[in-house]
Each structure stands twice: as C-alpha cells, then as structure tokens.
C-alpha positions in Angstrom: 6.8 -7.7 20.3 6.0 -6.4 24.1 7.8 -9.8 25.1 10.9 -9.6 22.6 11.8 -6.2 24.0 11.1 -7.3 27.7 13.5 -9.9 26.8 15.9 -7.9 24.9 16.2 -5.3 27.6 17.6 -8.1 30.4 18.6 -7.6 34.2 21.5 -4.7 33.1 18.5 -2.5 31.6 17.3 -2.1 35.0 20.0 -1.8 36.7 22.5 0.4 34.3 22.0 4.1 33.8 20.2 6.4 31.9 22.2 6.6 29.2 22.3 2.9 28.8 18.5 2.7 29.4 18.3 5.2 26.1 21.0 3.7 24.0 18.8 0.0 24.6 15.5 1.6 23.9 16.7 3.6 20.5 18.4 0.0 19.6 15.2 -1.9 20.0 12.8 0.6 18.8 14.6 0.7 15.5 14.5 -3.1 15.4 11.0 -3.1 16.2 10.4 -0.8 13.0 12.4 -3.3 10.7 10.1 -5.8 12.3 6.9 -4.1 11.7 8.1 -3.1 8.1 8.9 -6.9 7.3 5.2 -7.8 8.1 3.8 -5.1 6.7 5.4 -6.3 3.2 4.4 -9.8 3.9 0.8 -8.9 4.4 0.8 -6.9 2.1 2.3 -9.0 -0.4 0.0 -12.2 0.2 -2.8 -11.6 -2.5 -5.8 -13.3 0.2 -5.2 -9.7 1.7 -6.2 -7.7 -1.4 -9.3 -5.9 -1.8 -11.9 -7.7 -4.0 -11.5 -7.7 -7.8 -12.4 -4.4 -9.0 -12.1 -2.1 -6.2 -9.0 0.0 -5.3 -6.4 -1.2 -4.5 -6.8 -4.8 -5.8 -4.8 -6.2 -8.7 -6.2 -5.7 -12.1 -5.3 -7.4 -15.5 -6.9 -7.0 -19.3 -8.9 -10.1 -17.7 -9.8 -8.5 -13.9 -10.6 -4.5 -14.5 -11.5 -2.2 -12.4 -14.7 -0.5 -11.4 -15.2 2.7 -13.6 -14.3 5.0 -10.9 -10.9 3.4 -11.1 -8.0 2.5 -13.6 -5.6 0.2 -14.0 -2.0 1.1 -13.2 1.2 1.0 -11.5 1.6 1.9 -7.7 5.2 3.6 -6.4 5.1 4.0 -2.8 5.9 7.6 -1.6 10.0 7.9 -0.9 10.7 4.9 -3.1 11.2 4.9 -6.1 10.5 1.2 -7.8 6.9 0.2 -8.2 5.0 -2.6 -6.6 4.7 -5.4 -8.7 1.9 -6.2 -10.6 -0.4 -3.6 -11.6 -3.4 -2.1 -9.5 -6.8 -0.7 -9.3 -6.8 2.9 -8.4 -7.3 6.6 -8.7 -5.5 8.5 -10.7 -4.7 10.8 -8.2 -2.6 8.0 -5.6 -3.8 5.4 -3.4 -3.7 4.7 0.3 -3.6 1.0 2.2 -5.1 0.0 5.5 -1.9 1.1 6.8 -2.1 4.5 5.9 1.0 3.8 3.4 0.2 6.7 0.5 1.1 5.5 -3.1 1.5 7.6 -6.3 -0.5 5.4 -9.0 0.0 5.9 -12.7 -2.3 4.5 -15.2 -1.4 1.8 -17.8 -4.5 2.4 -20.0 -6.2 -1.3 -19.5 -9.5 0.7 -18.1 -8.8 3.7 -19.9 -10.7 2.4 -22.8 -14.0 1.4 -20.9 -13.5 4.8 -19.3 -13.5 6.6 -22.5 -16.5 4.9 -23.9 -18.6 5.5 -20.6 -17.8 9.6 -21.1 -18.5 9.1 -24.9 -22.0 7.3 -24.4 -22.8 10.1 -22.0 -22.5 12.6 -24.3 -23.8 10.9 -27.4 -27.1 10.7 -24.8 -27.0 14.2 -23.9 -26.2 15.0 -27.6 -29.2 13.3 -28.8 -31.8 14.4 -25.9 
C-alpha cells in the first residue's frame, strides 16, 4: 500500500502546495480504508481463517456446536445492521475478531439445549448430595 500511495501522489504532490498536498492525502487515505475494508471482508470471509470448530467465533451448525461456554447464533457487526452469514459460536454478550471489529451475537438455540441440560445435571447433583 506504502508503494500505491507513493505512486499515487506523483511529481505534482511534491511540487504543488499545501492545500494540494492535503486534498491528495485525504483522497488516498480514504481509498486506502476502502482498501483495507475489502480485505478485511475477504479474510474474513474465507472459512481456512476461522477459529477451530467449537470455539468463538467459528461457524457452528446442529452438526458443529459450540463449546459449552458458547452458543450458537447470529453475528451483526456494530453500525450495520444485516447479519453475517452463516451462524457463529459465541457469547451471548457480542463477540470481537482479530481485528478488533465488535459484533452483537444473538443466539439461535442449537447449543441452548446442551446448555440447559449441563445447568440441569448440576443441580440434580447438588440436589442429590
């Protein structure tokens, strides 16, 4: 990216004035964030960059569920408003990626079952002790 804007700028960035200079640089840096968005999404997107099966933040199914710590739900990243596709292991209470993108996650109920039973065996033990 260091390159592109190098080349981007051209002889008439150095040699135009400050106002110029600015109007360049505010032009590339916001093409430079629509660049680093784009491959964001694409990395994102590519399931080989998921967390392992189970753990937050990786895709879960009735088939793949998620640790017990977790559930199984939708993710909505903060300011939009559609979901991610697919649904995902995580908290209840959101979810953040490696880059530091914060996500409101609502649960769809597919670990909610295996959830339940855990709390209900706990306190059939205790009841029983």
């Amino acid at each position: 990216m260091k390159k592109d804007e190098e080349k981007a700028r051209g002889i008439s960035f150095y040699t135009g004035t400050d106002e110029e200079r600015t109007a360049k640089k505010e032009a590339y840096k916001a093409e430079a964030e629509k660049a680093k968005a784009a491959l964001v999404a694409a990395w994102l997107e590519d399931d080989n960059n998921l967390p392992i099966n189970g753990f937050e933040g990786a895709k879960c199914s009735a088939e793949v569920l998620c640790k017990e710590e977790f559930c199984c739900g939708n993710m909505t990243k903060e300011g939009e408003t559609t979901a991610r596709v697919g649904t995902f292991c995580a908290k209840n209470t959101g979810y953040t990626d490696n880059f530091k993108q914060k996500y409101t996650h609502v649960c769809t109920g597919l670990n909610a079952f295996k959830i339940t039973s855990s709390i209900a065996a706990a306190v059939a033990t205790a009841y029983y002790m």
